[in-house]
C-alpha positions, 0 to 999 in steps of 0.5 A, a space after each residue: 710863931 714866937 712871941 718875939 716875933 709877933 710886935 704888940 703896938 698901941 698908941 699909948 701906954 694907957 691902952 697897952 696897960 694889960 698886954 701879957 708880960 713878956 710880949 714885944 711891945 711898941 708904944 708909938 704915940 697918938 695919931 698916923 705921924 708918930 705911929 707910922 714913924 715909929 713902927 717904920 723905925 722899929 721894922 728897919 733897926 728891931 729884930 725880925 717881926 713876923 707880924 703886929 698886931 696893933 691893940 687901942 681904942 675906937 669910935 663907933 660910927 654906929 649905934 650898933 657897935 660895941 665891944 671887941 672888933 678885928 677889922 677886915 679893912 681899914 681907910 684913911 679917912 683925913 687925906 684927899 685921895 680922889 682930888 689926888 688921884 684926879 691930878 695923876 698921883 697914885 694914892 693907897 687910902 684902903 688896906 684890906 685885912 686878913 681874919 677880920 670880923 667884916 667891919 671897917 676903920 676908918 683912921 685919921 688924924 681928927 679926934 672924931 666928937 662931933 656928931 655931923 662928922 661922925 655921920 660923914 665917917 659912917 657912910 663908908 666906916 664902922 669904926 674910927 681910929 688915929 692911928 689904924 691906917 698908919 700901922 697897915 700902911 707901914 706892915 705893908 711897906 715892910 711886907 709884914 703881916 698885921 691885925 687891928 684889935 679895937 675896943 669901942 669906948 664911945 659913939 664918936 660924938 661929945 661923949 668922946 671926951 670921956 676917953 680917959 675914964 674908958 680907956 682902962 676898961 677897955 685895955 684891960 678887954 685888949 689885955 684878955 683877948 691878947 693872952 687868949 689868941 
């Protein structure tokens, strides 16, 4: 597959700050909107894409977890998909991934630092993510092949908002895993 055809897309240029140069990349914005707008809008005007590959950051939803993930499947956790379905509209929340390592993100548009919420999410996720379940969803729309790369920075509680100060450290893990694949 050709470099050109494989589109890197992360959410902030912070994230993306180690991506090999001269890889395709795509700096969507944070949250499920901007990302699903977007990749949409590159998919339908940009030269053909074989797959993307979508780098960033992650809460984990579990003590356990640190380190680099390739989810296996990833859920929309922020939308009400049962009362949805109940009322008769038919409502894709889940996307299985190729390749991955088992674990689950599960994306929303809430930034997750509260603890009670956290604890929520970890009943039916490993990860949590803004923008995962908008990347697969749109990759799946366009018949496009797609891998989630995530780097945990925080346990998805108060120590969350020291994103800012994690986020280099982690790029540069997605940088390496990048020119590595």
């Amino acid at each position: 597959m050709s470099v050109n055809s494989v589109l890197i897309v992360s959410a902030t240029r912070s994230e993306a700050r180690y991506v090999p140069p001269g890889s395709r990349l795509l700096i969507t914005g944070i949250g499920k909107v901007r990302a699903a707008t977007a990749l949409a809008r590159e998919l339908s005007v940009g030269d053909p894409v074989r797959e993307v590959i979508n780098i960033g950051t992650a809460g984990a939803l579990h003590d356990h977890h640190a380190g680099l993930f390739l989810p296996s499947a990833v859920i929309e956790h922020d939308i009400s998909s049962a009362a949805l379905r109940a009322m008769g509209y038919e409502m894709t929340d889940r996307w299985e991934l190729p390749d991955g390592d088992g674990t689950v993100l599960a994306s929303g548009d809430t930034f997750v630092a509260d603890p009670a919420h956290r604890a929520v999410l970890a009943r039916s996720a490993d990860l949590v993510d803004m923008e995962g379940c908008a990347i697969a969803h749109v990759s799946a729309e366009f018949g496009v092949g797609c891998r989630l790369v995530k780097v945990v920075t925080d346990s998805a509680d108060e120590g969350a908002m020291q994103w800012p100060e994690l986020v280099d450290a982690a790029a540069r893990r997605l940088g390496q895993w990048l020119a590595g694949r």
